[in-house]
Structures are given as C-alpha cells and as structure tokens.
PDB file of N, H, CA, C and O in Angstrom:
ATOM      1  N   UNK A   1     178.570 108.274  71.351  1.00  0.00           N
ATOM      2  CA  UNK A   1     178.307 109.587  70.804  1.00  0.00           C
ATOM      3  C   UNK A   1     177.804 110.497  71.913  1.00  0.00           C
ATOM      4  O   UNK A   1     176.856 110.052  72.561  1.00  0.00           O
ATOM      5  N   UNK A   2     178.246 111.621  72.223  1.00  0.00           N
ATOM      6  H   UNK A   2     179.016 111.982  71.697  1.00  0.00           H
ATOM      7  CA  UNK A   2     178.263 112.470  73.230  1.00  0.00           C
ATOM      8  C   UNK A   2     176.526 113.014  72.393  1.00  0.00           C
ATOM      9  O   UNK A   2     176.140 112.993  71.224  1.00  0.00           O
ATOM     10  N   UNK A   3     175.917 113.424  73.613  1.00  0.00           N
ATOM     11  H   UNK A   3     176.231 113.442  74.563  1.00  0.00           H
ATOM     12  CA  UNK A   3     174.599 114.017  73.638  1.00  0.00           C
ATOM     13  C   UNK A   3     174.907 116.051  73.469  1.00  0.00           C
ATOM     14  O   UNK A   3     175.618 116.770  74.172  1.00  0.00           O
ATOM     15  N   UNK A   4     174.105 116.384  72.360  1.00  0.00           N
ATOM     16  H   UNK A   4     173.528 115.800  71.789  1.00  0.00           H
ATOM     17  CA  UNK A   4     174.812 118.033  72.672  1.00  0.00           C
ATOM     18  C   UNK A   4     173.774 118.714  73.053  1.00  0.00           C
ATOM     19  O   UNK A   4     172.742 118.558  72.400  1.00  0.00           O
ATOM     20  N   UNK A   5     173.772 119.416  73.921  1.00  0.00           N
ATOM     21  H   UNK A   5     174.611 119.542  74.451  1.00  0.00           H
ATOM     22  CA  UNK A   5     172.951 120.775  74.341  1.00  0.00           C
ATOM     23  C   UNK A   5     172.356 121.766  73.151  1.00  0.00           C
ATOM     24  O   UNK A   5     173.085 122.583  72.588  1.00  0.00           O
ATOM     25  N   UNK A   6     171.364 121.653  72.924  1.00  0.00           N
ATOM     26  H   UNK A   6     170.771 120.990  73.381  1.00  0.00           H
ATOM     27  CA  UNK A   6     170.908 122.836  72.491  1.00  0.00           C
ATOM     28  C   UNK A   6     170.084 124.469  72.790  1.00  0.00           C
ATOM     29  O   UNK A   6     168.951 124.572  73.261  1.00  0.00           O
ATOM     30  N   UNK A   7     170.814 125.427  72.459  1.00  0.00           N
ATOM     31  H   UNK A   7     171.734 125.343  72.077  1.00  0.00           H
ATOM     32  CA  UNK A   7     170.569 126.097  73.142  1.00  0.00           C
ATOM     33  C   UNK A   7     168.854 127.102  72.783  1.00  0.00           C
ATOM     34  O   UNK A   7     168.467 127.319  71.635  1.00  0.00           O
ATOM     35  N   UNK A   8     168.274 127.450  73.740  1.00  0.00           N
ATOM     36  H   UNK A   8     168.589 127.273  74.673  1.00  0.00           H
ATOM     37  CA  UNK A   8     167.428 128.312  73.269  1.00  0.00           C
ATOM     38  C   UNK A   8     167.445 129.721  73.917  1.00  0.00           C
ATOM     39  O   UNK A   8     168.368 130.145  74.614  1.00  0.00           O
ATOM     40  N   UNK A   9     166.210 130.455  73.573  1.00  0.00           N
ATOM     41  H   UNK A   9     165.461 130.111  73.007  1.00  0.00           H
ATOM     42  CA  UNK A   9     166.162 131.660  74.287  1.00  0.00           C
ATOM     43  C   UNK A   9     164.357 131.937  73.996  1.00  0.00           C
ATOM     44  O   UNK A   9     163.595 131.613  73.084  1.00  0.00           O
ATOM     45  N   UNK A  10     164.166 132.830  75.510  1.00  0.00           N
ATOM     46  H   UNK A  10     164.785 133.093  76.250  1.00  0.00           H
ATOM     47  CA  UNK A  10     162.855 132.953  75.856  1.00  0.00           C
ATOM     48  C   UNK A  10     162.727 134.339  74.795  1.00  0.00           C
ATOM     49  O   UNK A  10     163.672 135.049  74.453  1.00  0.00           O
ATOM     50  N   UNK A  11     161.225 134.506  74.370  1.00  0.00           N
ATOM     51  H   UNK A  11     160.457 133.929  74.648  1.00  0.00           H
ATOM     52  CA  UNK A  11     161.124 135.670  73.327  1.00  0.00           C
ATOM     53  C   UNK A  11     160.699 136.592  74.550  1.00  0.00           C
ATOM     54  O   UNK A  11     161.580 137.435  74.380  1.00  0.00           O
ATOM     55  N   UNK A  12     160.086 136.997  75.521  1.00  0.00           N
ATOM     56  H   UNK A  12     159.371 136.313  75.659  1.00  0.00           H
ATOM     57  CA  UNK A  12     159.580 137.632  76.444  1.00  0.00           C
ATOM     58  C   UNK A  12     160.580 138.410  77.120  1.00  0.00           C
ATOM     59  O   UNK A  12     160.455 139.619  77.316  1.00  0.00           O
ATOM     60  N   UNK A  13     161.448 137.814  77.434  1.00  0.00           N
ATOM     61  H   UNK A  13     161.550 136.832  77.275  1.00  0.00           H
ATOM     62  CA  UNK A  13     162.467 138.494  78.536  1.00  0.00           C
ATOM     63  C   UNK A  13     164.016 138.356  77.797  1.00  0.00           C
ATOM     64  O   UNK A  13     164.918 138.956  78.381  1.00  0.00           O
ATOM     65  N   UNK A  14     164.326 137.708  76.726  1.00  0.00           N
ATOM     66  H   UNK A  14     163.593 137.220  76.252  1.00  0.00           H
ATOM     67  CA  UNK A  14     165.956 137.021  76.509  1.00  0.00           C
ATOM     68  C   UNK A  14     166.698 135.937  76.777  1.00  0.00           C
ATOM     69  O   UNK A  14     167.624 135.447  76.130  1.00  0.00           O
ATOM     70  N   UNK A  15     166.122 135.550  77.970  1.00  0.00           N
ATOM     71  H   UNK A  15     165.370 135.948  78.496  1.00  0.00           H
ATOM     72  CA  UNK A  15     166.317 134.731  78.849  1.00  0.00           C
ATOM     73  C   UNK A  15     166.868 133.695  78.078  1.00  0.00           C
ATOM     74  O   UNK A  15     166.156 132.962  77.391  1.00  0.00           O
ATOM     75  N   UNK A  16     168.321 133.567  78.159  1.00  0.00           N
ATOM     76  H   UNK A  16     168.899 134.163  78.717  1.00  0.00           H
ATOM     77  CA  UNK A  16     169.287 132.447  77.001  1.00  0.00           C
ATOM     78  C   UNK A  16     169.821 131.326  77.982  1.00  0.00           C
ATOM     79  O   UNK A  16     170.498 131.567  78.982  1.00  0.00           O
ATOM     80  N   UNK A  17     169.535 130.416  77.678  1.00  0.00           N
ATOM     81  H   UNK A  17     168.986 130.221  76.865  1.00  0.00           H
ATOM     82  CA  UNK A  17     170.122 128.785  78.138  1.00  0.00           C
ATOM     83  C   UNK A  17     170.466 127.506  77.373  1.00  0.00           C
ATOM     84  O   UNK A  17     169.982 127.092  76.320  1.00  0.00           O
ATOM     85  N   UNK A  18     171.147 127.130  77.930  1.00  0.00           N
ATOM     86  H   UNK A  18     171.540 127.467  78.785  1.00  0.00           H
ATOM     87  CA  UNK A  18     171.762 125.429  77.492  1.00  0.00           C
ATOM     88  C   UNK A  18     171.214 124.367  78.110  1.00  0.00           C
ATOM     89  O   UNK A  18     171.053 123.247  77.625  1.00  0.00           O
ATOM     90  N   UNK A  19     170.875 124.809  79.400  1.00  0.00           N
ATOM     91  H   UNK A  19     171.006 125.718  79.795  1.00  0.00           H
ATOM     92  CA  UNK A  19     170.087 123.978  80.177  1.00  0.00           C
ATOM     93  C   UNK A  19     169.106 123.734  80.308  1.00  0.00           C
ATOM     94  O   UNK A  19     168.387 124.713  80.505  1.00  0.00           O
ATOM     95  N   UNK A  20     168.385 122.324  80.296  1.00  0.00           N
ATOM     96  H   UNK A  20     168.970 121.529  80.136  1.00  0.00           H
ATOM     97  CA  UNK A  20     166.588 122.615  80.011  1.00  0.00           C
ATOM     98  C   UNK A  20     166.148 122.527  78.975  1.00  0.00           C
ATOM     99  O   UNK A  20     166.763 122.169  77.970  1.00  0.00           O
ATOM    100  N   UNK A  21     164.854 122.882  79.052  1.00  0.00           N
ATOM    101  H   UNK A  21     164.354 123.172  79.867  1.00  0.00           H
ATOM    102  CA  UNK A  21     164.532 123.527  77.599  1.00  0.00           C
ATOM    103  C   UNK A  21     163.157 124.427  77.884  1.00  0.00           C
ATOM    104  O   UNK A  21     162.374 124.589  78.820  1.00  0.00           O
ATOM    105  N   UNK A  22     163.283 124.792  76.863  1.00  0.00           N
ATOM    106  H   UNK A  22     163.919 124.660  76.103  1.00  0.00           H
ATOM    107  CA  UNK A  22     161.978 125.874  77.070  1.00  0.00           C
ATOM    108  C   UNK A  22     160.335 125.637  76.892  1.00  0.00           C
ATOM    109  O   UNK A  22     160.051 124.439  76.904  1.00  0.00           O
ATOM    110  N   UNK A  23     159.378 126.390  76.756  1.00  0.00           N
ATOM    111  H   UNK A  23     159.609 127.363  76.746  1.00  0.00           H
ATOM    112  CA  UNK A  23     158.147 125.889  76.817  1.00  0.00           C
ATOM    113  C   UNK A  23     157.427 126.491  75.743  1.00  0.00           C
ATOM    114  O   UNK A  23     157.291 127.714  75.779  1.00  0.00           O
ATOM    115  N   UNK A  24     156.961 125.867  74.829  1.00  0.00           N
ATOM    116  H   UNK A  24     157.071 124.874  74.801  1.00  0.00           H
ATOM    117  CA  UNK A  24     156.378 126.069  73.605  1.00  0.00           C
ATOM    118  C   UNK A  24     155.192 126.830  74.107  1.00  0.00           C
ATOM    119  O   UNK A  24     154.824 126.366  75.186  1.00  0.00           O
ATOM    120  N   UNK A  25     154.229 128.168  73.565  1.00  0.00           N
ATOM    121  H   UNK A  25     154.528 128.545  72.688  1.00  0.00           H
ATOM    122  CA  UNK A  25     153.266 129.094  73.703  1.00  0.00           C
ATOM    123  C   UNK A  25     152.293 127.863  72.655  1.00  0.00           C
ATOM    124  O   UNK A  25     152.690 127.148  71.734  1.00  0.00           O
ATOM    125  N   UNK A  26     151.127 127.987  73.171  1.00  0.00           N
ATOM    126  H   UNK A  26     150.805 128.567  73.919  1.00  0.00           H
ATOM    127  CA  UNK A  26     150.357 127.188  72.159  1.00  0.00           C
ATOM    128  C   UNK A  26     149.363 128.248  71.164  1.00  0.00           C
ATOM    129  O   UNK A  26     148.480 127.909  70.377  1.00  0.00           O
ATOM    130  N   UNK A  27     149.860 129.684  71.514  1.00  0.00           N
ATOM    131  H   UNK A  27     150.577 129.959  72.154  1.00  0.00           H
ATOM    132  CA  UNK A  27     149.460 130.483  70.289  1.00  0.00           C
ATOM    133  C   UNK A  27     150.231 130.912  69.346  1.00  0.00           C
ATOM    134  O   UNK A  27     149.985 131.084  68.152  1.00  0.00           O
ATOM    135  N   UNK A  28     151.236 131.087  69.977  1.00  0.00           N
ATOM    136  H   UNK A  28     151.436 130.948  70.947  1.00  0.00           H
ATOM    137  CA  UNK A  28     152.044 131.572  68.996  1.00  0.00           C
ATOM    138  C   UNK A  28     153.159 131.211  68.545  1.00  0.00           C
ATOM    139  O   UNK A  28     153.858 131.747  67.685  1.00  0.00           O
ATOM    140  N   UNK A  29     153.398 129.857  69.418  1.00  0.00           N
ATOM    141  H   UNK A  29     152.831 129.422  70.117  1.00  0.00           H
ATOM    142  CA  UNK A  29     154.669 128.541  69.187  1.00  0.00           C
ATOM    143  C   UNK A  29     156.451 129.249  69.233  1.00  0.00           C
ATOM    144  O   UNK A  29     157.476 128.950  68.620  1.00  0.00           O
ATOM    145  N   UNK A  30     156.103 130.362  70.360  1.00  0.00           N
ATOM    146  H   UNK A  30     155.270 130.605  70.858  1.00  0.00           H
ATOM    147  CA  UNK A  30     157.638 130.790  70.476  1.00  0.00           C
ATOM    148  C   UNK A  30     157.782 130.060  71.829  1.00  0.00           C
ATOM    149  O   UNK A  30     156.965 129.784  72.707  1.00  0.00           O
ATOM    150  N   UNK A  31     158.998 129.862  71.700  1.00  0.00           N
ATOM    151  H   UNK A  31     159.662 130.087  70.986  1.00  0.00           H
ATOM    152  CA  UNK A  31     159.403 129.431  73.544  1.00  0.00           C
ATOM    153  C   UNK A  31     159.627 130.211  74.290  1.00  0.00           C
ATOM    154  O   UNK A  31     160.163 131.199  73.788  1.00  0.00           O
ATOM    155  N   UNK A  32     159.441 130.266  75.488  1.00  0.00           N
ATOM    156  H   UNK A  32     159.006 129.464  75.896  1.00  0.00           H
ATOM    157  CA  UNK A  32     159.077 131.067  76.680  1.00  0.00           C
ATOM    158  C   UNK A  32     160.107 130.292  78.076  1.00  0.00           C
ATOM    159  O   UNK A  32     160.558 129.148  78.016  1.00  0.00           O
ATOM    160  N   UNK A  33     160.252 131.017  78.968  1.00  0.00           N
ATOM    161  H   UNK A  33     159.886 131.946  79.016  1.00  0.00           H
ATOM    162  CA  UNK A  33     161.013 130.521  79.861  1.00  0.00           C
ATOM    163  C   UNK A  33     159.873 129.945  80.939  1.00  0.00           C
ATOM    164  O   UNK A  33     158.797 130.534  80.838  1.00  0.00           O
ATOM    165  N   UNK A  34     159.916 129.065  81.789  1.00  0.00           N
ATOM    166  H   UNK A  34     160.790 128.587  81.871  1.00  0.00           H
ATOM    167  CA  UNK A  34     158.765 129.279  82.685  1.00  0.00           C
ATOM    168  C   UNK A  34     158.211 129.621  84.035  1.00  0.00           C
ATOM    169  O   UNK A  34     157.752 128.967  84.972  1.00  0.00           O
ATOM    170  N   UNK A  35     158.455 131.066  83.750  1.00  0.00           N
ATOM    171  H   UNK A  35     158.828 131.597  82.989  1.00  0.00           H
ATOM    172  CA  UNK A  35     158.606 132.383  84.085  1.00  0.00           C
ATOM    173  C   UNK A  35     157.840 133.185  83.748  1.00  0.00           C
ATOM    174  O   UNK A  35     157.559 134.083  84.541  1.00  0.00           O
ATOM    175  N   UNK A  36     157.094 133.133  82.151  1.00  0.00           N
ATOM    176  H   UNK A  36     157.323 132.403  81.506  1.00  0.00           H
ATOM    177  CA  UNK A  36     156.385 134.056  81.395  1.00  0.00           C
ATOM    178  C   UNK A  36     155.593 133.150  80.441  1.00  0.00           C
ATOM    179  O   UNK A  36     155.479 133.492  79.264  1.00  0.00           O
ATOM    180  N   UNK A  37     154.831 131.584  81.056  1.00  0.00           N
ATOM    181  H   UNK A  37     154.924 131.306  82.012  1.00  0.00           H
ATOM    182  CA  UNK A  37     154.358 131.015  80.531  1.00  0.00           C
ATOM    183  C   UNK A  37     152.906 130.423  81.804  1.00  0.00           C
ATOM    184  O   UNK A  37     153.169 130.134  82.972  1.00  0.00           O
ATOM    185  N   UNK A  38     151.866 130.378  81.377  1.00  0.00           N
ATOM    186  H   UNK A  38     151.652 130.612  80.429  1.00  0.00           H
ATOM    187  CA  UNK A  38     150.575 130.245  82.299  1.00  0.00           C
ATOM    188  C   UNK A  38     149.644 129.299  81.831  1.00  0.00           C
ATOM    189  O   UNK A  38     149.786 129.086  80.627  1.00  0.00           O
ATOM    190  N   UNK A  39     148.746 128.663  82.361  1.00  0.00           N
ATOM    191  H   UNK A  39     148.630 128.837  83.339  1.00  0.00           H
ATOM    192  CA  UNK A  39     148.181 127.689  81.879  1.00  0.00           C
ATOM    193  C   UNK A  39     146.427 128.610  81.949  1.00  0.00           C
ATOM    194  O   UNK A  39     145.633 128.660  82.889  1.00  0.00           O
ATOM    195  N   UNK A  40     146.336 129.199  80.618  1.00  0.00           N
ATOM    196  H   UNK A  40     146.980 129.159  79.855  1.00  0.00           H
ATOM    197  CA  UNK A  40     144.900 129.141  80.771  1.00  0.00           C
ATOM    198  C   UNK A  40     143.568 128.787  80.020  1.00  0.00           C
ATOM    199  O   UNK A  40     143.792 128.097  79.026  1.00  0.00           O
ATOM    200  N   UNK A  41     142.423 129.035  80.198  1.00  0.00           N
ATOM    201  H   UNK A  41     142.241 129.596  81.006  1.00  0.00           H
ATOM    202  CA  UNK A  41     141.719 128.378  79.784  1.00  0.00           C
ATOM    203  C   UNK A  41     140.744 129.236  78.622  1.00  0.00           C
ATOM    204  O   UNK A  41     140.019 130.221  78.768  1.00  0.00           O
ATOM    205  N   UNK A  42     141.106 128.308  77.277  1.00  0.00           N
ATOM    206  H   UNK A  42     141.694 127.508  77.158  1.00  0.00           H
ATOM    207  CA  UNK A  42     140.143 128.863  76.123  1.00  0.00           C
ATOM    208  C   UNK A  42     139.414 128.322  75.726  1.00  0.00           C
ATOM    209  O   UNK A  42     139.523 127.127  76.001  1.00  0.00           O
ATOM    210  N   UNK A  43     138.259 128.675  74.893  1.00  0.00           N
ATOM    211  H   UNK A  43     138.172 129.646  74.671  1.00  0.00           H
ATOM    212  CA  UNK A  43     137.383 128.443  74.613  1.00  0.00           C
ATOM    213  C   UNK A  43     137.514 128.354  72.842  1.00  0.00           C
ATOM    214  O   UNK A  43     137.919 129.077  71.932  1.00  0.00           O
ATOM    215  N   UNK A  44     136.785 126.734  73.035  1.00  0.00           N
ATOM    216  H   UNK A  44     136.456 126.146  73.775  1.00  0.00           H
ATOM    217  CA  UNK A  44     137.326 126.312  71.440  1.00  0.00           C
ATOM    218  C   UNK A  44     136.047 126.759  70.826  1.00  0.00           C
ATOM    219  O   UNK A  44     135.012 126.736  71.492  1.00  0.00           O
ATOM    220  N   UNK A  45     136.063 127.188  69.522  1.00  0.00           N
ATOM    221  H   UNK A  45     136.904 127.207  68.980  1.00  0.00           H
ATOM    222  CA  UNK A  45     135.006 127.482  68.756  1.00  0.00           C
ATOM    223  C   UNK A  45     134.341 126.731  68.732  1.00  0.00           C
ATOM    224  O   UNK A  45     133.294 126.688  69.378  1.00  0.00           O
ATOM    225  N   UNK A  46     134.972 125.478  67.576  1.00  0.00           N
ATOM    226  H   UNK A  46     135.822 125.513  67.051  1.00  0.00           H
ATOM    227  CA  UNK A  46     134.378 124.540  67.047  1.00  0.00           C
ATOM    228  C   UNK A  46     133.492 123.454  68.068  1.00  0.00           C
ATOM    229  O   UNK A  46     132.474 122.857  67.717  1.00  0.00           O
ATOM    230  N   UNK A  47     133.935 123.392  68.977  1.00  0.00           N
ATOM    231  H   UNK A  47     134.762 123.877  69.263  1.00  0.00           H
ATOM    232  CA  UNK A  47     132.984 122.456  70.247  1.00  0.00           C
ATOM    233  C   UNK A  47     132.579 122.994  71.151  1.00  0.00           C
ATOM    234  O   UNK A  47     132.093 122.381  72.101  1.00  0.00           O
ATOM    235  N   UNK A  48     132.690 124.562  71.086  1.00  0.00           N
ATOM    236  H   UNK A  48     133.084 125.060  70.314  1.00  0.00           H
ATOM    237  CA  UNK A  48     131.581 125.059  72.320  1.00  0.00           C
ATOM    238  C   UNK A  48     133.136 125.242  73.693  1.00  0.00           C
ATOM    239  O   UNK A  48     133.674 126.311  73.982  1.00  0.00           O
ATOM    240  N   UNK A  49     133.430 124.111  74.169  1.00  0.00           N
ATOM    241  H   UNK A  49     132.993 123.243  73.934  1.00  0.00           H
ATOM    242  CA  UNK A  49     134.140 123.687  75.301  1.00  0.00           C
ATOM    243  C   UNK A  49     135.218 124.519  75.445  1.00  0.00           C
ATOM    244  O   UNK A  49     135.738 125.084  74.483  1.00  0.00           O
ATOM    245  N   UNK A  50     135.671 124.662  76.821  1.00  0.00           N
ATOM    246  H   UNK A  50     135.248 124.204  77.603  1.00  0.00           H
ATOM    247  CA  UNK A  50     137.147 125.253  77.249  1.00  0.00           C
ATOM    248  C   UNK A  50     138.024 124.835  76.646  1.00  0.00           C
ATOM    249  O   UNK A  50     137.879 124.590  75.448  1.00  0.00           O
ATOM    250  N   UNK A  51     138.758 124.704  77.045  1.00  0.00           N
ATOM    251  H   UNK A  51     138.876 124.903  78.018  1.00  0.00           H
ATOM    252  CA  UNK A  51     140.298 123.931  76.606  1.00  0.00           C
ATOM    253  C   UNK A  51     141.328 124.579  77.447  1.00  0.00           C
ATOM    254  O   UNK A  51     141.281 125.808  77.510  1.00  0.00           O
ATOM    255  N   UNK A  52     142.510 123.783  78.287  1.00  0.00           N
ATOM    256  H   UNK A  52     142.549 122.785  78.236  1.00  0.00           H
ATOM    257  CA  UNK A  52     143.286 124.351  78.613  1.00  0.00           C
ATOM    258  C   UNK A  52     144.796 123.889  77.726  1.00  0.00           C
ATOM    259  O   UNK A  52     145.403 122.949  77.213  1.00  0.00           O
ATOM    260  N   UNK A  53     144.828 125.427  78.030  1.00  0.00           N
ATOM    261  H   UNK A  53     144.335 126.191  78.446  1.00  0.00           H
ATOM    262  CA  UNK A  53     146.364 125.743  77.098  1.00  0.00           C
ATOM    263  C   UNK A  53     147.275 126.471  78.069  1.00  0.00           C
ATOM    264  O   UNK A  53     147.140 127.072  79.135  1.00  0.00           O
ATOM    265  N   UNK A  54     148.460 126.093  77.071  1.00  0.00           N
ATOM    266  H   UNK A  54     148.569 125.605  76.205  1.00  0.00           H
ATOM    267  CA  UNK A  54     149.635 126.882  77.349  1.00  0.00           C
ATOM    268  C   UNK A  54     149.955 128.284  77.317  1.00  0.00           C
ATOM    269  O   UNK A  54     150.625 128.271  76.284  1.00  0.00           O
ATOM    270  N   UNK A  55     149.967 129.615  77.734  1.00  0.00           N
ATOM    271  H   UNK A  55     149.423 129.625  78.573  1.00  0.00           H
ATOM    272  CA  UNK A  55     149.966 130.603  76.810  1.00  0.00           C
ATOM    273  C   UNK A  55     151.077 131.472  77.313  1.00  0.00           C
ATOM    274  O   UNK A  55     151.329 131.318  78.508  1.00  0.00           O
ATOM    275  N   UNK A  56     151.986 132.582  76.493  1.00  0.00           N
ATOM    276  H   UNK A  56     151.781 132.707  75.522  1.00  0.00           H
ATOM    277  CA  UNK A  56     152.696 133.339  77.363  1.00  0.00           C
ATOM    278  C   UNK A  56     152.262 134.200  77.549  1.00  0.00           C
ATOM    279  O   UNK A  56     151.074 134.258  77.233  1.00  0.00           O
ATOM    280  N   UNK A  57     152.783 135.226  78.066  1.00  0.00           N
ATOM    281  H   UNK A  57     153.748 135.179  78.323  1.00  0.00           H
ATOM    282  CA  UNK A  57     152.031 136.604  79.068  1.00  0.00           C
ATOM    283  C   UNK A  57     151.436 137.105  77.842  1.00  0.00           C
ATOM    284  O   UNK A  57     150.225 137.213  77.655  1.00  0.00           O
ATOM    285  N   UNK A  58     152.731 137.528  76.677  1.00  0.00           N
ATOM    286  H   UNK A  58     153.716 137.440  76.829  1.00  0.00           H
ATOM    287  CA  UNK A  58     152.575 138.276  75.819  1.00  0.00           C
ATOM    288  C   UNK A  58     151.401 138.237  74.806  1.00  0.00           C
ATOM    289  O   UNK A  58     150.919 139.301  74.417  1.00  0.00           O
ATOM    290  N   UNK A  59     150.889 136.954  74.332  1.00  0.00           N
ATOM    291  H   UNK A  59     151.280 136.089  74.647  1.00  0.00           H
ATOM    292  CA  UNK A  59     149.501 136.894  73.906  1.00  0.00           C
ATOM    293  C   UNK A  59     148.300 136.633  74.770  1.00  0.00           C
ATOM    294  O   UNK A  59     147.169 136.451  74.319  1.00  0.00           O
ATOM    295  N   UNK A  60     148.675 136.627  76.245  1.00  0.00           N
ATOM    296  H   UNK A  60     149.594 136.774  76.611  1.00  0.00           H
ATOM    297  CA  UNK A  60     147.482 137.031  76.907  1.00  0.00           C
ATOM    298  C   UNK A  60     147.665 138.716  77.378  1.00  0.00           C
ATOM    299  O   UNK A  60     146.729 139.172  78.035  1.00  0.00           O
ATOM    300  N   UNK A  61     148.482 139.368  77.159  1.00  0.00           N
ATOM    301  H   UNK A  61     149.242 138.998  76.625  1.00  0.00           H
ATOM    302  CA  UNK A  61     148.583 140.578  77.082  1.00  0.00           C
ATOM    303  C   UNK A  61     147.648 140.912  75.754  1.00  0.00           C
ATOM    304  O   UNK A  61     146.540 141.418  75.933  1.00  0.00           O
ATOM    305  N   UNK A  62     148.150 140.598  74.334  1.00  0.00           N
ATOM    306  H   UNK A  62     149.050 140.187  74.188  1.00  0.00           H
ATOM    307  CA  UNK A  62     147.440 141.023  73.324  1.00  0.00           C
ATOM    308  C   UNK A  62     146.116 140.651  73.631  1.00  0.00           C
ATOM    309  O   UNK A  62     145.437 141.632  73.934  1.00  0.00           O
ATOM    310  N   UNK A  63     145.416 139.413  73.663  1.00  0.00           N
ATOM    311  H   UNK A  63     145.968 138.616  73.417  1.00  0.00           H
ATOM    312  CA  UNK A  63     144.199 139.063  74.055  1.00  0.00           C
ATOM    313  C   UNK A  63     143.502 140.164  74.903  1.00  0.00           C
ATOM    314  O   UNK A  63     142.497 140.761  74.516  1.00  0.00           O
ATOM    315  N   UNK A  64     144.107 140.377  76.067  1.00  0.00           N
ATOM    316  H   UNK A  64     144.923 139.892  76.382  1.00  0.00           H
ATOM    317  CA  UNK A  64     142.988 141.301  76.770  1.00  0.00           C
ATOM    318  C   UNK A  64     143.397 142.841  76.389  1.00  0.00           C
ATOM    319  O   UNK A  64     143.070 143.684  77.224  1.00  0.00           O
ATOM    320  N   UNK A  65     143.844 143.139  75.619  1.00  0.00           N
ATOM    321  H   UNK A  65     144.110 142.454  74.941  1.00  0.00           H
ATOM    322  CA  UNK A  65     143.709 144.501  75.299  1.00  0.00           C
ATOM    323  C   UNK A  65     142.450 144.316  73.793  1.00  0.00           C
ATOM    324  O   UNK A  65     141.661 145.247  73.631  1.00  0.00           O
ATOM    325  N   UNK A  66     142.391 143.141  72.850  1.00  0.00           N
ATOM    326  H   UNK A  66     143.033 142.385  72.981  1.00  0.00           H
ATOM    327  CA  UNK A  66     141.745 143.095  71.995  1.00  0.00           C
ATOM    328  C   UNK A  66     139.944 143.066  72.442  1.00  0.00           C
ATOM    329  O   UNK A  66     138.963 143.075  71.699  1.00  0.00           O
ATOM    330  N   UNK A  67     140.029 143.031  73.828  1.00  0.00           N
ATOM    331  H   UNK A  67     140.826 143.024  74.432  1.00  0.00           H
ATOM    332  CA  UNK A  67     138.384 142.505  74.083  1.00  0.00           C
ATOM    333  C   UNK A  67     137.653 143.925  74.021  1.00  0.00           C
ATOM    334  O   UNK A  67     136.432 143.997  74.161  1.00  0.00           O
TER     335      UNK A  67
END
C-alpha cells in the first residue's frame, strides 16, 4: 500500500505543501510553517512555573498588544 502525502497549509503566510509537515501553535492549534513558529516561554497559572511552548508570531503578536 503506497504511503499518501498529506497536504497542509501555514495560517500566517499560505505557505501550501506536500512535503513535511507543519507545526502545531500550542495556543491556538493552527499549523504554522517553521518560519512563523518560536519557542517561548509561559507562565502556567496553575503552578506558578514557566513552561516552554510552541507559539506562532500571530498569538504572540495578539499577546503583546493585550498587555
């Protein structure tokens, strides 16, 4: 049984492929190319502690305009 490509596309830029795959946002669970995806660091409520995450530009765009 042949293996099939599935295709995705980045929400940020369009950015459409067969190849690969894309990178899940851990806020907002769209895929992102990784290109417009950053690893930074939040702060969990519930335990006080950082946490590092996945995030794309676009909700660290919303984030720092909300502060």
């Amino acid at each position: 049984m042949a293996e099939t490509k599935s295709p995705w596309m980045c929400h940020v830029c369009d950015y459409f492929s067969t190849i690969g795959e894309g990178v899940t946002c851990s806020e907002c669970y769209k895929l992102v190319c990784r290109d417009h995806i950053t690893t930074a660091t939040v702060l969990n409520g519930d335990s006080g502690l950082y946490e590092l995450k996945m995030i794309c530009v676009a909700c660290q765009f919303v984030k720092n305009i909300n502060r």
